[in-house]
N, C-alpha and C positions, 0 to 999 in steps of 0.2 A: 251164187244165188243173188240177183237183184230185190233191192227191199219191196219192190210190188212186190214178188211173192212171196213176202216173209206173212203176210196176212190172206184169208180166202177173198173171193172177188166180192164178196158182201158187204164184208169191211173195207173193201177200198170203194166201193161205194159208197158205205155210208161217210168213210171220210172227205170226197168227192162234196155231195151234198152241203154236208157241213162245215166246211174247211176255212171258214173264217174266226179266230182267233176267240171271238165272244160267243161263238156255238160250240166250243167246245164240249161243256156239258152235255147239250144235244147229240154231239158225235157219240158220247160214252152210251148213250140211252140204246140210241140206233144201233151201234155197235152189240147190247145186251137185247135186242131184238132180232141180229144175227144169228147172235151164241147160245138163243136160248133153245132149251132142253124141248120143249113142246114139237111132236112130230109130223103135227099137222097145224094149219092156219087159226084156226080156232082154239086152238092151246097155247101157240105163240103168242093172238089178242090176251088168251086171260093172263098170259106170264107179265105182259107190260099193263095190265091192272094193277098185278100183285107189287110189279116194281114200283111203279110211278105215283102209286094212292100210298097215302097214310092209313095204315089200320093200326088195332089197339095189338099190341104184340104180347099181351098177356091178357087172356079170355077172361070175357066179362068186366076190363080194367078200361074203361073208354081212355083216361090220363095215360095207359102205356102207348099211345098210339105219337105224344112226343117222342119215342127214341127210336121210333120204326125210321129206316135211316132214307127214305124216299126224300122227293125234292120240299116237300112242302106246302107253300102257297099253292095256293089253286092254282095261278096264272103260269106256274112253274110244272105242276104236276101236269097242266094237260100239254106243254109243248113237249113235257118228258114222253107223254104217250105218242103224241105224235112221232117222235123221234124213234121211238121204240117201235110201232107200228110201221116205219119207212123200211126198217131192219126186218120185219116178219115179210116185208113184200117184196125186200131183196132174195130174201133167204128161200120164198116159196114160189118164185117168178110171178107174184101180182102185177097188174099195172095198175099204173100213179091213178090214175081213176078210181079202180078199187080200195086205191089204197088210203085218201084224202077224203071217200063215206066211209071212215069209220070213226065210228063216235066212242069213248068211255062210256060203258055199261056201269056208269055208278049213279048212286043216288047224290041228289046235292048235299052239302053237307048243313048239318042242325044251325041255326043261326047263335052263337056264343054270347047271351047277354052279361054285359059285366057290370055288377052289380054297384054302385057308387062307393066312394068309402064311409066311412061311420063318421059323422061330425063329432070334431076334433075340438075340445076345448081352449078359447081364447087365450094367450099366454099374456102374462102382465108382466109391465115391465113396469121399470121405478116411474117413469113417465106418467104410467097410469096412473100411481096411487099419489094422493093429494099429502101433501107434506104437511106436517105440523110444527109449527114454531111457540117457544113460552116465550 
């Protein structure tokens, strides 16, 4: 057995695509766009939602949605879908047309104001306080 076929043709596509040393990440995604569970096209899209977005991993807990283990930053979660999408279009025979309108069905995310910190009392040092001599 030759290593081409130690993988299905999906995966040796997506590695094909992505085979430059700094897409690797993108290969894993595309790769979890091949292997994923969903039987039809539109199950495959929501599974590389569910991958590539952050959600809050304990309901109602918006803060659990740090340790959901997806890519993160926005500009990382959407090349993850992409990537992950290239895999449902290998997997379902799409073509690259079909495959490049498709957009994340998510909402943008809430804008995170961070609040300033609480003003900090001046610290004095011997400099400050005026010396007294008898």
């Amino acid at each position: 057995m030759f290593p081409q076929q130690w993988s299905s043709p999906c995966n040796s596509q997506c590695t094909s695509k992505y085979a430059a040393l700094t897409q690797i990440p993108w290969r894993v995604f595309c790769k979890k766009g091949c292997d994923s569970d969903g039987e039809t096209w539109e199950e495959c899209l929501a599974e590389c939602n569910e991958i590539c977005y952050k959600d809050p991993v304990l309901k109602d807990h918006q803060w659990s949605a740090y340790i959901d283990r997806s890519p993160g930053a926005d500009n990382y979660s959407v090349e993850c879908f992409h990537a992950c999408v290239a895999g449902c279009g290998y997997k379902f025979g799409k073509c690259s047309g079909t495959v490049d309108q498709v957009h994340p069905n998510r909402p943008p995310k809430p804008c995170i104001v961070k609040k300033p910190p609480p003003p900090t009392e001046p610290i004095v040092t011997e400099e400050d306080i005026p010396s007294t001599s008898a």
